[in-house]
TISEZA-923805 format. One line per field, with one value per residue (C-alpha): residue number from 1; residue in three letters; x negated, y negated, z negated. Coordinates in steps of 0.05 Angstrom, whole numbers, m for minus. Each point is the difference from the previous one (the first is absolute). Layout:
BEGIN
num: (NUM,...)
residu: (Ala,...)
xx: (X,...)
yy: (Y,...)
zz: (Z,...)
% end
This chain:
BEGIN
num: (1,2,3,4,5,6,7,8,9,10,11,12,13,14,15,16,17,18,19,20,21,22,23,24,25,26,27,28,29,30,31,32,33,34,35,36,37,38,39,40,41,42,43,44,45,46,47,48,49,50,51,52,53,54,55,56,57,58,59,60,61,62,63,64,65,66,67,68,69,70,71,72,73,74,75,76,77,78,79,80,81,82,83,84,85,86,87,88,89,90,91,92,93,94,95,96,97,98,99,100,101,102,103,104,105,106,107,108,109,110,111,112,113,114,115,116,117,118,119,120,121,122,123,124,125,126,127,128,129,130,131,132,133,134,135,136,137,138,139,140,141,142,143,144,145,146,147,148,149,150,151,152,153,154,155,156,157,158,159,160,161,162,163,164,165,166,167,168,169,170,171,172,173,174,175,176,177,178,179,180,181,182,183,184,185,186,187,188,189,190,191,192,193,194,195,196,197,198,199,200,201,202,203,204,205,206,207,208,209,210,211,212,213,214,215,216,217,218,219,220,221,222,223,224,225,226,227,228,229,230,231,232,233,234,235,236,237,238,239,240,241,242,243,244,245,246,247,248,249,250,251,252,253,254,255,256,257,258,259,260,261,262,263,264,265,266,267,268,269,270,271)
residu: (Unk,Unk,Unk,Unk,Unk,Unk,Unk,Unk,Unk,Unk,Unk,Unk,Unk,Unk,Unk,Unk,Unk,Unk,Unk,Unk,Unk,Unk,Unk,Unk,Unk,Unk,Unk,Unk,Unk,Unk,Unk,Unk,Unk,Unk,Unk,Unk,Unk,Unk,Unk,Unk,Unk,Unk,Unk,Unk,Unk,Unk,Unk,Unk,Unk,Unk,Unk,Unk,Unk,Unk,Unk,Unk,Unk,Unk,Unk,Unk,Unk,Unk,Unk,Unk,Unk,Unk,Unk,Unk,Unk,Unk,Unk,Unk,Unk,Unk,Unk,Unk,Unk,Unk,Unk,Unk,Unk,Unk,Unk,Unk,Unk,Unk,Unk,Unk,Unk,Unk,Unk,Unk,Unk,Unk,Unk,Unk,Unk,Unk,Unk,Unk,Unk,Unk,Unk,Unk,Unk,Unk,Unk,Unk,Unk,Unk,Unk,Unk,Unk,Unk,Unk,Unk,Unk,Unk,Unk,Unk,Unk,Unk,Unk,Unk,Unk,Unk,Unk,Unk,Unk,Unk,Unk,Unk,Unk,Unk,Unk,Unk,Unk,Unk,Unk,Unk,Unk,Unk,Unk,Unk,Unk,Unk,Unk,Unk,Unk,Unk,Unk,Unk,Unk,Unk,Unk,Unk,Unk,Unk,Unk,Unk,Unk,Unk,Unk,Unk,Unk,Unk,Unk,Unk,Unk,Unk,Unk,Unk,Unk,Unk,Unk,Unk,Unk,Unk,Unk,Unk,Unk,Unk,Unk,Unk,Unk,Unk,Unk,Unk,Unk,Unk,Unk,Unk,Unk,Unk,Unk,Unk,Unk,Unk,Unk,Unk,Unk,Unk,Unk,Unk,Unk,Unk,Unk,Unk,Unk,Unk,Unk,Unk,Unk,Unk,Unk,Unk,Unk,Unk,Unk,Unk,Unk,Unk,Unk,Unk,Unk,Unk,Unk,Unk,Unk,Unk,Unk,Unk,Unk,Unk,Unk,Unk,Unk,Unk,Unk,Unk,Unk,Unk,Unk,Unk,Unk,Unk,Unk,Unk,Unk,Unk,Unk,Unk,Unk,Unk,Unk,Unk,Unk,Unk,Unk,Unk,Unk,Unk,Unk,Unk,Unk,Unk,Unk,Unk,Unk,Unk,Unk)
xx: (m1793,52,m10,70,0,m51,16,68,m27,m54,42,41,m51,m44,60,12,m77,0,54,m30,m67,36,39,m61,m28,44,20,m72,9,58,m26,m69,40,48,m67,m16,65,m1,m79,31,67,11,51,0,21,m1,13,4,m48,m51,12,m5,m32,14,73,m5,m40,47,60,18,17,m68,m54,m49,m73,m14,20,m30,12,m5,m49,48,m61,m28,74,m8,m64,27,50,m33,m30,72,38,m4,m29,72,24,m60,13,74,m17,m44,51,49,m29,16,m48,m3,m24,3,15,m23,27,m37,58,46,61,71,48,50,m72,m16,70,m31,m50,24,61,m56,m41,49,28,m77,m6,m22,3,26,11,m25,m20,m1,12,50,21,m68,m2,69,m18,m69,20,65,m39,m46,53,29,m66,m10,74,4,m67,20,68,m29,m62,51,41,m61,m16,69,4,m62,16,61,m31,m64,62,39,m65,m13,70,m7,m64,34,56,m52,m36,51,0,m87,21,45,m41,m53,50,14,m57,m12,m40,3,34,m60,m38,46,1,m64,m7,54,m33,m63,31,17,m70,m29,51,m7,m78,5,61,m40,m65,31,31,m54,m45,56,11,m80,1,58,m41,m56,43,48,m12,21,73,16,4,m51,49,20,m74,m15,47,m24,m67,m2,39,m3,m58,m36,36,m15,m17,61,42,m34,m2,82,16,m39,47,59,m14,m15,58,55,m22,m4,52,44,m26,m11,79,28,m38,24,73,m17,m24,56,58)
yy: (m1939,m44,m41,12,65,19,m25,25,68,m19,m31,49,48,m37,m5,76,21,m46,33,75,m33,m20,52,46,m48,3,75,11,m43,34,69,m18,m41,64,41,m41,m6,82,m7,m32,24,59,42,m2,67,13,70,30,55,4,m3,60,m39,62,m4,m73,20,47,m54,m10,m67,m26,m15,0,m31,10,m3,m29,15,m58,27,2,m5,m65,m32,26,m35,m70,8,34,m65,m26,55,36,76,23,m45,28,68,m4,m31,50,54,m36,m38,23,17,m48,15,m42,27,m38,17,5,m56,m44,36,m24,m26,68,50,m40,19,74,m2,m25,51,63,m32,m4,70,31,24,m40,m67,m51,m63,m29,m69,m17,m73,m3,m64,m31,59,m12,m68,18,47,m41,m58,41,36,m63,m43,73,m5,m74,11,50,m35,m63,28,49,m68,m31,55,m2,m76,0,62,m41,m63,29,36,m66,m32,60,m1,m79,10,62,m52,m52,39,50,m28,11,67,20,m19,44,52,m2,8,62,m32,29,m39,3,m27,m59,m9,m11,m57,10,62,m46,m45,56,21,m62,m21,61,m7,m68,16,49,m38,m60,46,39,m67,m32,62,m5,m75,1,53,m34,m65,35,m42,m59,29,38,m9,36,54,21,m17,50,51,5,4,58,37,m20,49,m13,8,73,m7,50,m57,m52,36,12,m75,11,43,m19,m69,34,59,m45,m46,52,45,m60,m22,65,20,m60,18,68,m27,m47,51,50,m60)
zz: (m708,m28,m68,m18,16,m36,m62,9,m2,m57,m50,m16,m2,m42,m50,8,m19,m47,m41,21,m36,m68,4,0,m62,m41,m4,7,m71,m19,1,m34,m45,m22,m11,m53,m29,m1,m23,m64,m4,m55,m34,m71,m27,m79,m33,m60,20,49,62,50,65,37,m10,35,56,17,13,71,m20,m28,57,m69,16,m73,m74,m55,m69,m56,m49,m77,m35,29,m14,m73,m3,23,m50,m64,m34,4,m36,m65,m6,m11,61,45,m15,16,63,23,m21,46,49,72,62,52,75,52,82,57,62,74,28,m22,0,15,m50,8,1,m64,m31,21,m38,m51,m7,9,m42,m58,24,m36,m67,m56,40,m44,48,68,17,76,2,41,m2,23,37,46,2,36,42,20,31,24,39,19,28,41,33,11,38,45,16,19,38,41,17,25,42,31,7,28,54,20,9,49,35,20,15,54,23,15,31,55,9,19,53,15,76,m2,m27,45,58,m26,m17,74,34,m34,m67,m72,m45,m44,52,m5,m66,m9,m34,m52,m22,m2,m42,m57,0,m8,m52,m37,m3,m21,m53,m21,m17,m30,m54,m14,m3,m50,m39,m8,m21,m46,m42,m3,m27,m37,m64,38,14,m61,m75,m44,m22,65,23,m54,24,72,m18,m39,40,74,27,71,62,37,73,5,m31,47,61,m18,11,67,22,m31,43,64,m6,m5,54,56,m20,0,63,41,m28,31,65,m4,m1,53,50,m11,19)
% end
């Protein structure tokens, strides 16, 4: 087996996983991170009478996990030493209801526009906070971190198809008179190409454990690579790797290799 051509195979694949393994991370941090947005993430609704929950449950719009209404009397409490008894019993006489609605995900910026508009569209509903502004904001980069992801992970993946399928074409041009031979006597081409298909086995097995190995290593160091806020960030939400999402980079590693190899046979043997 040929140094070079080994590491012509394994570079690129190592380069490949490595992106399918952060790739994996960090949505893996991404989605555990937007539970906990949505965990504290509420809808402030206030009213001038109390609200009906059933008419909320019963808005296509709302995904409701639960409501929670602000008790008036404990607000009147915080505030009694601080007014007067004609003061206090204004206050009581006109102080709203407030509730507040958490939701069971973290909805879009247009659903949250939904909401809001149904919301509003009740009875006796006075105004609705959904902090939208923090809210877009969120959502926007979490959007964005999702896309760039994907983008540059399905570039990989293509870069690193074309690059194993140049290697195999130079390899058929350099043995395409041992090939032929064999070809002619009545061999399979798979016979005679052997060792190339050797070579993408053993590279992706080796691609394969090197990632996984680093992957391992870099988490158990990662307060020597990143600052404590981001350290802070990955921690609390980056949960153990599945064996499903392991045993993923296995194949990923070994799927690309042979169909790339195997297709270019295929075209071989059909010329």
């Amino acid at each position: 087996m040929s140094l070079k051509k080994f590491f012509s195979f394994s570079v690129p694949l190592i380069i490949m996983l490595f992106t399918f393994t952060i790739y994996i991370t960090i949505s893996k941090i991404l989605v555990n991170y937007e539970k906990s947005i949505n965990n504290d993430y509420s809808i402030v609704v206030v009213t001038t009478t109390p609200l009906n929950t059933n008419k909320v449950k019963e808005i296509d719009s709302i995904d409701l996990k639960k409501i929670v209404h602000l008790q008036r009397e404990k607000i009147l409490k915080n505030l009694k030493d601080d007014l007067s008894d004609g003061s206090y019993t204004l206050l009581e006489k006109k102080l709203p209801y407030f509730y507040t609605i958490q939701l069971n995900h973290f909805p879009t910026s247009s659903k949250l526009k939904k909401i809001k508009s149904d919301l509003l569209s009740l009875g006796g509903i006075k105004s609705v906070d959904t902090f939208s502004k923090d809210h877009d904001k969120i959502y926007s980069l979490l959007i964005l971190t999702k896309t760039i992801i994907s983008v540059l992970f399905i570039f990989i993946v293509i870069f690193t198809f074309l690059i194993m399928i140049n290697q195999i074409k130079i390899w058929f041009y350099e043995h395409k008179q041992r090939l032929d031979i064999i070809k002619l006597h009545g061999g399979s081409i798979y016979y005679g190409a052997k060792p190339i298909i050797t070579v993408a086995l053993v590279s992706s097995l080796f691609s394969t454990v090197l990632v996984i190995g680093s992957i391992y290593l870099i988490k158990q160091n990662l307060s020597a690579i990143f600052t404590p806020e981001i350290l802070d960030i990955i921690i609390n939400n980056l949960s153990a790797y599945s064996l499903a999402e392991i045993f993923s980079v296995v194949v990923l590693s070994f799927v690309l290799s042979m169909v790339t190899v195997f297709g270019i046979l295929v075209k071989y043997r059909i010329k």
